[in-house]
N, C-alpha and C positions, 0 to 999 in steps of 0.2 A: 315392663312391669306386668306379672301375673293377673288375669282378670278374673270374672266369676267364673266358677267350675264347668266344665261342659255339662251342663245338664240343665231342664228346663223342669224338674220335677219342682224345687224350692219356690219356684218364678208358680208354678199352678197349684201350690201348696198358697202361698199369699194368697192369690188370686179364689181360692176356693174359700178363704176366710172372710175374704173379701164381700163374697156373692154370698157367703152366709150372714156377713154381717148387713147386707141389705135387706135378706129375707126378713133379720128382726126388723128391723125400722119400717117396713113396709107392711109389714103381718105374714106369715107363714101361708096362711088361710091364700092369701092373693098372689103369692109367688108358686106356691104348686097348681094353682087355676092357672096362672099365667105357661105356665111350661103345659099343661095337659090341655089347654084347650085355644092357647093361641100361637103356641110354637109346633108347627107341624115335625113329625120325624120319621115320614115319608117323602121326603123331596126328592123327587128324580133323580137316578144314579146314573151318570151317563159313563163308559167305561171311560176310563182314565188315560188310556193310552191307542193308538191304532194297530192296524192288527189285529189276528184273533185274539180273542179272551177265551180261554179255558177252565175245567175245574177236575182236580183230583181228588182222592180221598187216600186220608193220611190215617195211620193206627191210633197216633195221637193228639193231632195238627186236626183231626179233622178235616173238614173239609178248605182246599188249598187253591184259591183264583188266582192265574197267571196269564200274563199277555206275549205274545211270540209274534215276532217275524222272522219268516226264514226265506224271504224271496232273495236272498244278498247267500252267497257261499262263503266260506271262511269259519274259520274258527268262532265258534259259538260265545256269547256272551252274558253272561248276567246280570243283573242290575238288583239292588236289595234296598229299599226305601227305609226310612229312618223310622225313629218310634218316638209319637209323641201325641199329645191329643187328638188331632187330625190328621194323622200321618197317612200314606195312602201311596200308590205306584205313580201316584199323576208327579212326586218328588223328583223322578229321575226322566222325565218327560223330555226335557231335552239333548241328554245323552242318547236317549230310545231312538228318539227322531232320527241324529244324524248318525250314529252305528247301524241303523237297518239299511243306511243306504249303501254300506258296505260290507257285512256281514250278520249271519246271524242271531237277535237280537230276544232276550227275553227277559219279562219282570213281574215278579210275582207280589200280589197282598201277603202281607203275613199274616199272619192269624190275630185275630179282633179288628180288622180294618178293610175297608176296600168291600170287594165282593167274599170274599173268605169268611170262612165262618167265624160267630160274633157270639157267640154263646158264654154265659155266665160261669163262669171258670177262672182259677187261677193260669196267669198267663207269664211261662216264664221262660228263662233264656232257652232251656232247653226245648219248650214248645217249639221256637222259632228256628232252632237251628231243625228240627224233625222238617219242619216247615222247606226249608233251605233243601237240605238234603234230598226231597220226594224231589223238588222243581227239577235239581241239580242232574238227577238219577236220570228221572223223566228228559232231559236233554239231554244228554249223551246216548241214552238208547235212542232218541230221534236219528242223531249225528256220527252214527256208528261205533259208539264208546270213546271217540275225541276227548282228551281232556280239556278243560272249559277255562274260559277267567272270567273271574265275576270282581265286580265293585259294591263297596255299599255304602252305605251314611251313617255318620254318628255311630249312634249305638248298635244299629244292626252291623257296622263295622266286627265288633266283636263278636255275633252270634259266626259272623260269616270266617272268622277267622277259627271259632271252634270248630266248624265244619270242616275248613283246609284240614285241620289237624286230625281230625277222625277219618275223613276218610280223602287221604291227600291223594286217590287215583283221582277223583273227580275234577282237580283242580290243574291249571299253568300257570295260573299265576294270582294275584290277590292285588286288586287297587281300593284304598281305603280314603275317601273324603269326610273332612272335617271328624274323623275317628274319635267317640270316647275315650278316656281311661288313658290320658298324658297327664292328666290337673294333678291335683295334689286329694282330690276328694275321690272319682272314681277309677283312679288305680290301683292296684292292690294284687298282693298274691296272697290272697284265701284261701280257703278249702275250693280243690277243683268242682265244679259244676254249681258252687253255690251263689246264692243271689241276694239281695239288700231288703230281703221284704220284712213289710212292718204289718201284720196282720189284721191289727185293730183297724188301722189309720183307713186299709181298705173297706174293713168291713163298716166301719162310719160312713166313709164314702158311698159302697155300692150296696145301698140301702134304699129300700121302699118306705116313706113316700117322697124321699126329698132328692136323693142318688140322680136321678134325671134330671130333677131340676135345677139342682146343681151343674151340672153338666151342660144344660143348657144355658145356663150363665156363665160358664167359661167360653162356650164357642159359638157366643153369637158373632157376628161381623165386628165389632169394633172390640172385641176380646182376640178375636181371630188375627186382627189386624195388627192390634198389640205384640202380641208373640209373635208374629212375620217381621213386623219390625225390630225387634232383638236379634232376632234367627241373622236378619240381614245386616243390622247395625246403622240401617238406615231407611229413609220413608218412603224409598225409591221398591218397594216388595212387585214379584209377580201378584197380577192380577188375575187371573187365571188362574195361579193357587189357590190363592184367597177362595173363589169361588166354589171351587173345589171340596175346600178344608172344608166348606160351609154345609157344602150337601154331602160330604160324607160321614161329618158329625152328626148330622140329623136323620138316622137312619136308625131301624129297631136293635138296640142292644148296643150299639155303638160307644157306650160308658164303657163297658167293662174292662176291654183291655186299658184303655186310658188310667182309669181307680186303678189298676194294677202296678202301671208305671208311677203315676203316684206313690203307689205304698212300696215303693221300692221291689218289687216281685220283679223286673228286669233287666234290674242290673244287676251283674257278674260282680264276686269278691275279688274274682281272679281274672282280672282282665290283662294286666300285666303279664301274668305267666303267660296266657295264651299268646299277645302278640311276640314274647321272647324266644319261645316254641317256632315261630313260622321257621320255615327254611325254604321256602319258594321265593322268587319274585314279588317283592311288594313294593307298591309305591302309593305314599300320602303323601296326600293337597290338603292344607286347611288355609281360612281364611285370618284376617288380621284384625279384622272389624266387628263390632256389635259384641253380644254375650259372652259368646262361648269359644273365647280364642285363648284359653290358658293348655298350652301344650310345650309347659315345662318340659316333660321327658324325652321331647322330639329329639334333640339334639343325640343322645343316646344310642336311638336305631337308627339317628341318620349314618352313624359312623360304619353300621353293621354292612357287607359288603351285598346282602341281596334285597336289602333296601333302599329306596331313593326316596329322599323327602321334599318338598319345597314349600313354601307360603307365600301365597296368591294376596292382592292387594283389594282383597273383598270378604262378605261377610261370611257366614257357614255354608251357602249354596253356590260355591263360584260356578259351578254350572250353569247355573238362571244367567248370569252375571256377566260372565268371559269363557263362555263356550268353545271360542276358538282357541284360547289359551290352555284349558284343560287337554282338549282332543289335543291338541299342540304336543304337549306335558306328557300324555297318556300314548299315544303313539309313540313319541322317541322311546319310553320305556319299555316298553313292548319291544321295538326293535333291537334295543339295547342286551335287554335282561333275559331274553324269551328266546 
């Protein structure tokens, strides 16, 4: 039976009515003191991954933080972290860890998250795929113009999958975990490059003087904790995430891209079209447990002959989860399709 839609935008839509509807019961006056003078958002950023950290500058991504190992030789890899209030590189942490041990290995913030830059801006698919694109570029001239495979999450699933398709030298292959845009809500063949945004809803949200405070009532620890437990489908979440999500929510500017996925400025009309478009090697894992396991249309590309599908008996991160089974999963395909 179909569950709730891949998406956690509705889940922090409640939640932000939620936190407003405290702010009344407790006075306005005491909930913006509380966030300005006793919620810090400077908490030490430690980098997310091992490795060097780096930073590029983008025409439109601005400025672009990504983390590399290149002590392993092999075909190059990328890693593309999900989008969501606290979303960040530390997401694909444990795929980073054991791919450096055997080949080249890299993952970048996207833009409004991580170390990248956080500037008050509309933040939308095609930001992220510019995004994608610099890291993408920027490795292969390390690797002597190698074509690359990259994987990603959720929703950045489909930025990454815009990118195979614009500029498919870049690419060998595409692995897509727990992928957007199978559900019945964000699939769709739109108008190309367009996206779900609701202008007002943003602009209520990422307002002065309450925009932060708000925000700050979404990603405190036990709000944080909340959503890890959907994400996973169960109470069993990395801790290490958590910790994470915590200090890279509380960081200057850290709202904005968040209000944006909110007001729907991130998601694709046309995500369908794009993943119908691939013609490389693709292979999705999602999981079976917790929120966001409606991936009605799987069946569909699983039939198409350059993609392999499967579902894993965990929640939206089977990475965290069964590591060995993904790599498992992830290498036969590779040898298979590649």
């Amino acid at each position: 039976m179909a569950r709730r839609p891949h998406s956690i935008g509705p889940v922090l839509a409640r939640g932000a009515a939620k936190g407003l509807g405290i702010a009344a019961l407790g006075g306005a006056a005491a909930w913006l003191a509380w966030s300005r003078f006793a919620v810090s958002h400077r908490v030490p950023l430690h980098p997310a991954l091992p490795g060097r950290r780096e930073e590029i500058d983008t025409a439109r991504a601005g400025r672009v933080s990504f983390y590399g190992d290149d002590s392993s030789d092999g075909v190059p890899l990328l890693l593309v972290h999900s989008v969501n209030a606290a979303a960040s590189a530390y997401e694909v942490r444990p795929l980073y860890g054991h791919y450096g041990q055997e080949r080249p290995v890299y993952a970048l913030d996207l833009p409004g998250f991580g170390f990248s830059e956080r500037s008050r801006r509309a933040y939308t698919p095609g930001l992220m795929v510019e995004a994608i694109h610099a890291v993408a570029g920027e490795i292969r001239r390390r690797h002597g113009g190698v074509r690359i495979d990259a994987l990603g999450l959720s929703l950045s699933c489909a930025y990454l999958a815009r990118a195979a398709l614009e500029r498919a030298q870049d690419y060998r292959s595409l692995a897509l975990i727990s992928p957007a845009g199978f559900d019945a809500r964000l699939s769709g063949r739109g108008e190309p490059g367009g996206d779900r945004r609701h202008p007002t809803t943003r602009a209520l949200l990422d307002a002065a003087p309450h925009g932060r405070a708000l925000f700050d009532a979404l990603t405190s620890r036990p709000s944080l904790r909340f959503f890890l437990e959907k994400t996973w489908g169960s109470s069993e979440i990395d801790e290490g995430l958590l910790e994470y999500d915590y200090a890279t929510t509380h960081q200057p500017g850290a709202e904005h891209a968040p209000f944006c996925f909110v007001g729907g400025y991130l998601f694709p009309t046309d995500t369908t079209r794009l993943y119908e478009a691939l013609w490389l090697p693709v292979l999705m894992l999602h999981g079976e447990r917790g929120d966001f396991v409606d991936y009605r249309d799987a069946p569909r590309f699983a039939a198409r002959p350059n993609w392999r599908v499967a579902a894993l008996p965990t929640g939206a991160f089977p990475h965290f989860e069964r590591l060995g089974e993904v790599r498992d999963r992830y290498d036969a395909f590779l040898a298979e399709m590649v």
